[in-house]
N, C-alpha and C positions, 0 to 999 in steps of 0.2 A: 781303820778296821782293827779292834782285838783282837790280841791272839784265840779269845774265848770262840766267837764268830766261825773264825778260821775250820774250828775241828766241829761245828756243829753239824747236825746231819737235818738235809733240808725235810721240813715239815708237809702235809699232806695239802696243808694251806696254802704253800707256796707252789708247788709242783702239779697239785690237782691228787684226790685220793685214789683212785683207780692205776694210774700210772705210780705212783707210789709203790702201791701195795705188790702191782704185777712185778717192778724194779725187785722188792725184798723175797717176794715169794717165789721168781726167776733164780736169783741166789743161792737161796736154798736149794731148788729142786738141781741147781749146776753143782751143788756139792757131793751129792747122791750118786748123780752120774757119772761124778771127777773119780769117788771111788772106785763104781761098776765100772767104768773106763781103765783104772789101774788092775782091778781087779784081774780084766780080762791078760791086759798085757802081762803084770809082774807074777799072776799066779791062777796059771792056765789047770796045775796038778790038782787044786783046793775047790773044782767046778764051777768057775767061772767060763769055762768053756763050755757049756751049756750053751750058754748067750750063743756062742757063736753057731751052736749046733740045732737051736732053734729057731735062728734068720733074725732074732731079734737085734745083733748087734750092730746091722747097718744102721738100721733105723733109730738107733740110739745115740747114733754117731752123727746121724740128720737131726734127733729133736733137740742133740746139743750142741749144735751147731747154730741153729735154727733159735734157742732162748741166749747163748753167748751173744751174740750179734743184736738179739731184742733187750738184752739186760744193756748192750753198750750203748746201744741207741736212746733208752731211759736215762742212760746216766748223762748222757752228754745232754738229751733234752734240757735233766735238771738244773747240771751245770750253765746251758747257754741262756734259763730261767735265771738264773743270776746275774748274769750280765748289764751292765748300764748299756748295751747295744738297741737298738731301735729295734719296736715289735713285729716290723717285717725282716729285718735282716735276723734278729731269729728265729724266725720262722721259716725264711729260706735255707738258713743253716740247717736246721733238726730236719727238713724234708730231704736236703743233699743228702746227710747221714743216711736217713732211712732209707733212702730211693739206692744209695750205692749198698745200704746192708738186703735191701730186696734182692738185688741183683747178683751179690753173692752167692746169697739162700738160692736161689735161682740158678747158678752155674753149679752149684753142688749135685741139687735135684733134679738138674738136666743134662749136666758134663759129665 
């Protein structure tokens, strides 16, 4: 393998375009939230304390919870889509991920 290879970023062909796209645009919307998330904690005086005064910021804290855990499970997908492993052993793989990121999302929204 090339170092070239190495840093490439997997295509929509490889991975399936849907799952792609939701991986890049999960990213995005975590960055958003990474700030409104800072926001609330390092700068409650600047009204970010709003968030908390209008019930929004739990559920902010579940939907980013909620696309972390779907952004990781994409990525590992993509990655175990790389793999020379057998098309069921990755498949049993990316379902473990998921079934244990379900279960998380699940103890959040239930515990």
């Amino acid at each position: 393998m090339s170092s070239g290879n190495a840093t490439m970023t997997r295509s929509p062909d490889d991975v399936g375009y849907v799952p792609w796209m939701t991986h890049r645009i999960s990213a995005l919307v975590l960055v958003g939230l990474l700030a409104l998330h800072l926001g609330v904690q390092l700068y409650p005086g600047y009204g970010f304390v709003a968030l908390r005064v209008w019930g929004v910021y739990g559920p902010m804290l579940d939907l980013t919870l909620g696309l972390v855990l779907l952004h990781g499970v994409l990525g590992v997908r993509s990655t175990v889509l790389g793999t020379a492993l057998s098309p069921g052993v990755k498949t049993t793989l990316v379902r473990a991920v998921a079934l244990v990121a379900v279960v998380l999302f699940g103890y959040r929204l239930l515990g």
